[in-house]
N, C-alpha and C positions, 0 to 999 in steps of 0.2 A: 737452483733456487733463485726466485727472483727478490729483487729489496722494495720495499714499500720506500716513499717518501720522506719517511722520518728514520729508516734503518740506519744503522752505522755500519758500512761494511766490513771495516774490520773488526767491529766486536760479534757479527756475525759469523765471521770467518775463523776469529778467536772459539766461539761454539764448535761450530763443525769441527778444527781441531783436536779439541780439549774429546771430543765422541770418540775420533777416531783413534789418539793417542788410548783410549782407555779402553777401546774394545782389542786394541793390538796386546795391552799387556794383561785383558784379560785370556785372549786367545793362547796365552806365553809367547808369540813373537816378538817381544821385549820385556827379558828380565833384570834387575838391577844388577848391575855390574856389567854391562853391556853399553857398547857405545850409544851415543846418544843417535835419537832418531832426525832424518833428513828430513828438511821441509823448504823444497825449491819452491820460489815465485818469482812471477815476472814483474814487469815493472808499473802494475796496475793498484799493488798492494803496498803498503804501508813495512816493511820488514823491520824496520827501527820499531815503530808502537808495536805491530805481534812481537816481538820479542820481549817486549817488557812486557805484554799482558801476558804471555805465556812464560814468564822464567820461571816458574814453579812447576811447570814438567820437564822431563829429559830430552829436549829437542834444541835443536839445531837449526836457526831459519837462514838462506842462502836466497837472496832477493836482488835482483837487474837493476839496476837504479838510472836515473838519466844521465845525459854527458852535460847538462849544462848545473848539474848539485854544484854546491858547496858546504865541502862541510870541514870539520874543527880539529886541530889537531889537539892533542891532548895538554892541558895546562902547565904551566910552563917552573919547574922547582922555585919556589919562594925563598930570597934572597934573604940573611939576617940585614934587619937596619930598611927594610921596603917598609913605605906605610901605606894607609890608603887597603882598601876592602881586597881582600883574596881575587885573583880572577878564579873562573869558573872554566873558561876556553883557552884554548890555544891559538896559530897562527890559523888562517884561513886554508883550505884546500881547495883550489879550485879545478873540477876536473877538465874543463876547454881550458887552462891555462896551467902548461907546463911548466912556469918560472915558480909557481906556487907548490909545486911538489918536490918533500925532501927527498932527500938517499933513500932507496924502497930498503926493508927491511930485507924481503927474503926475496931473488928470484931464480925462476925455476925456466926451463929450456925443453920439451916435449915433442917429438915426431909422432905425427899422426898421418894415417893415410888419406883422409878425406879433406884435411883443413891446412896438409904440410907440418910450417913447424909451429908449433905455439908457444909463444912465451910469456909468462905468468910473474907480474911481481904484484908483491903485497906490502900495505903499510898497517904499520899496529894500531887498536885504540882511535880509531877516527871515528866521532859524532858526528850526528844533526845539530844543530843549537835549534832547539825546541822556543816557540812562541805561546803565547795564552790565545789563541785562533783555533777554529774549526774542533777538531778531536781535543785538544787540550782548554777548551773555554771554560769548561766547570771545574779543573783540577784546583785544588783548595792549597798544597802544598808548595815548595820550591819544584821547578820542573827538574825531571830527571835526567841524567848523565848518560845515556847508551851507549855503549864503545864496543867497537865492533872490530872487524878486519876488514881492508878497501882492499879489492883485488881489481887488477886491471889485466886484462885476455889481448891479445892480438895474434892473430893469425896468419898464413900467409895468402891464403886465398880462401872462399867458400863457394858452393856449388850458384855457379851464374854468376858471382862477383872477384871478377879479381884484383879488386880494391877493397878489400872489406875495413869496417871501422873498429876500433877497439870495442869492448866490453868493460863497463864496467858492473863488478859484484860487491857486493856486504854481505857480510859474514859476522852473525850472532858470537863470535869464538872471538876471544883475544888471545893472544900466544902461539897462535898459530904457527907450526913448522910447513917445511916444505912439503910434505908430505900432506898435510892437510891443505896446503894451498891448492897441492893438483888435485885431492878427491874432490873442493867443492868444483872449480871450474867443471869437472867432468860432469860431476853429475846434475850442473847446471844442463851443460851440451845433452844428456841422458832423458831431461824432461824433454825437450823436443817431440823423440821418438817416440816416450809415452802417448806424447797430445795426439802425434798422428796415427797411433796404434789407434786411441779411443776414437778419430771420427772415422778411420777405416772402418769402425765396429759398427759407429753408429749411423753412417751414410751406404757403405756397398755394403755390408753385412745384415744390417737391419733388426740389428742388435735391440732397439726402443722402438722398433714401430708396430712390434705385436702385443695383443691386450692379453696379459697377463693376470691371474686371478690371486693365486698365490705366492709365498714368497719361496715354497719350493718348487714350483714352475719358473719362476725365474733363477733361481740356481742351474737350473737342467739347463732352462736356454742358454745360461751363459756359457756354460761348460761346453755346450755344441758351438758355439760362435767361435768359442777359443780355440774347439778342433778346427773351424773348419779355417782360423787364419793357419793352425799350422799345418795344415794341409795345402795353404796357398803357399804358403814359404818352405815345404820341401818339393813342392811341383816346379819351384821356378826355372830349375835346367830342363826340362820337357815342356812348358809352354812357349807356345811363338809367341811373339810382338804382334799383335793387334792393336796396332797404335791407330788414336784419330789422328787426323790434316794436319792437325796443331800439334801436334806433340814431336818430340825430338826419339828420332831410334837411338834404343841402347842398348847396351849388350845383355843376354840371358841372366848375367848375375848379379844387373844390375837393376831387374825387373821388379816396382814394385806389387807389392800384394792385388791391387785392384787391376793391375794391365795383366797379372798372370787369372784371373777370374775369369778374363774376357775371351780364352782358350782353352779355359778348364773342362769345358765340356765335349775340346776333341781329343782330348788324352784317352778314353776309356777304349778308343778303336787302338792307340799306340803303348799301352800300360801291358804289363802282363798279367795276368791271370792267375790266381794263387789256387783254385779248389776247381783246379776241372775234371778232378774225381770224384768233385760232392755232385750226387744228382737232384735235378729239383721234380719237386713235384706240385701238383697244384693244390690248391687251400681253397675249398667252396663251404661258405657256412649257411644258415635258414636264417632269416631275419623272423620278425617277430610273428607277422603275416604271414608266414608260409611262402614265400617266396626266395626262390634262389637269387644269392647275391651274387655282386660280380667274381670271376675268376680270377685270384691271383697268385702269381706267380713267384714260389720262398724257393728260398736258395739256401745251400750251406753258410754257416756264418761266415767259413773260410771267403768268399766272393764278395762280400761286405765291401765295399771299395769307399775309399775315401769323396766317391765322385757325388756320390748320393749324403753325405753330411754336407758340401758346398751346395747342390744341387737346393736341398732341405733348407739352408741358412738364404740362398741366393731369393727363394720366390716368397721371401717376407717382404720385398719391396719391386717395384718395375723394374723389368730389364732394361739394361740401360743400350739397349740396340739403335733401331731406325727411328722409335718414336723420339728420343731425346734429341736426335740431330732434327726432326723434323719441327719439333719445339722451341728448340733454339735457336734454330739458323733460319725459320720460316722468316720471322723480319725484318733480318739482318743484313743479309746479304741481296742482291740481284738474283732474279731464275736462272740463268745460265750458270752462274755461281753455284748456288744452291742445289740443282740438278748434279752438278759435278760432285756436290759433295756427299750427296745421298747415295751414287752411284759408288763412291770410291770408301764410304762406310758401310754400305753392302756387302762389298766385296771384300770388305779387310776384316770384318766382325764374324760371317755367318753364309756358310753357301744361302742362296736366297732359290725361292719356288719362283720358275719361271711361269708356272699363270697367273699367282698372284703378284710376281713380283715385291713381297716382302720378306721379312726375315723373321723365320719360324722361332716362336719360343721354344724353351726347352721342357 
């Protein structure tokens, strides 16, 4: 959805929630007395202001924040005999400066296999100290108090970094146990995988680029896109590496969905055969004319191969063969370069027709 000019993003983004919270518990995928629902963001979205515009549903917002916030620790017990106006804040929290952070509340200690170890401490009750600026210009009342949970993530390495920087999270939840401190990190880590599931759908799948008339044609399509990623992700110990120049070899299991697509189409000579006692026969129908249409060729459902649901999902968009490198690399590189590279993605993508010398679609 794009924002006009004058939109607020996050009262837009407040909508879209408030739709989707109500179509889940009309669905009954959230009944009362069930935990509250997850809502990770990254660090583009406001998580302090959605949560006060949403405290009136059953959710849970878990939002990235910057390293260079500051925000408030909780106000400090009023002494008998102080005079002078209540505070409202606490000490400062500053997250580039360590000397400002107390004793964490809770920390927690996790082995992971991708990131090593990770260790998670949390501190209770930390605000923003809210301004009358931007979002809050019109608010007629005293601003309001958010209190949240600060989680701070650090790792021991991540993939290509073995320096990586801490994380910090907010968490809609005060009171927080350790146990809730590890589900939010986690399933902060979990959005990740979603975001790249959706552009695997919607760049090699081609999940948006067909025109769809109805809303149950698009049910169907999606239902087949979703076959056919799980059909990339049990193919992965049977596809080779068809890696481009650039890219790094890795091992079979740790192929993802788009490098195993690029070999999907030589498994059906290496797959076995499930109905090679179903016999086929041919299918000739009359078109309207009187004329014979073409001959084709049905098979038992048994032989239905998974090859033909990627195959179906793959040619909603160009293959990403000889033309791509010839597109990208035409004015990049030098011809002797270039020549090499066309030569050594030929050969690694797709036996190629030696009179044409290009790489047959499928």
């Amino acid at each position: 959805m794009r924002l006009g000019p004058a939109d607020d993003a996050t009262a837009v983004t407040a909508t879209q929630l408030r739709q989707v919270v109500d179509r889940l518990t009309v669905a009954g995928h959230w009944r009362p007395g069930d935990p509250n629902i997850l809502l990770v963001a990254d660090t583009g979205y406001d998580t302090a202001r959605l949560a006060w515009v949403l405290a009136d549903l059953p959710v849970t917002l878990i939002g990235r924040i910057r390293t260079d916030r500051v925000l408030r620790l909780p106000k400090p017990t009023r002494t008998q005999g102080t005079i002078g106006r209540p505070r409202k804040h606490g000490a400062e929290f500053a997250l580039a400066d360590p000397a400002t952070w107390p004793p964490p509340h809770h920390v927690t200690t996790t082995t992971t296999t991708r990131y090593g170890t990770a260790r998670a401490a949390s501190w209770d009750r930390l605000h923003p100290r809210l301004t009358r600026r931007t979002c809050w210009i019109d608010h007629n009342t005293d601003l309001p108090i958010i209190e949240g949970t600060l989680i701070r993530l650090q790792v021991d390495h991540l993939p290509g970094d073995r320096d990586p920087k801490p994380v910090w999270l907010w968490c809609s939840t005060t009171g927080a146990t350790t146990t809730d401190v590890d589900r939010c990190w986690q399933a902060f880590l979990r959005r990740f995988d979603l975001e790249h599931t959706f552009r695997l759908f919607k760049q090699t799948l081609g999940w948006t680029r067909t025109k769809i008339r109805t809303p149950q044609a698009a049910d169907r399509w999606t239902w087949l896109v979703i076959a056919a990623h799980t059909q990339l992700r049990l193919a992965r110990p049977l596809a080779a590496d068809l890696r481009r120049p650039w890219e790094r070899p890795t091992t079979p299991e740790r192929l993802t969905p788009a490098r195993v697509r690029r070999s999907f189409r030589n498994l059906r000579t290496n797959s076995a055969r499930l109905s090679h006692s179903f016999r086929s026969w041919a299918v000739k129908g009359v078109s309207e004319s009187g004329r014979d249409c073409p001959r084709w060729s049905a098979m038992g459902w048994g032989s239905i191969s998974s090859l033909a649901i990627v195959s179906v999902v793959s040619r909603s968009r160009p293959m990403s063969g000889s033309g791509y490198h010839r597109s990208t690399c035409a004015g990049r590189y030098s011809r002797p370069f270039r020549s090499w590279i066309l030569r050594r993605s030929s050969r690694d993508t797709a036996p190629t027709d030696k009179a044409t010398r290009r790489i047959p679609r499928m």
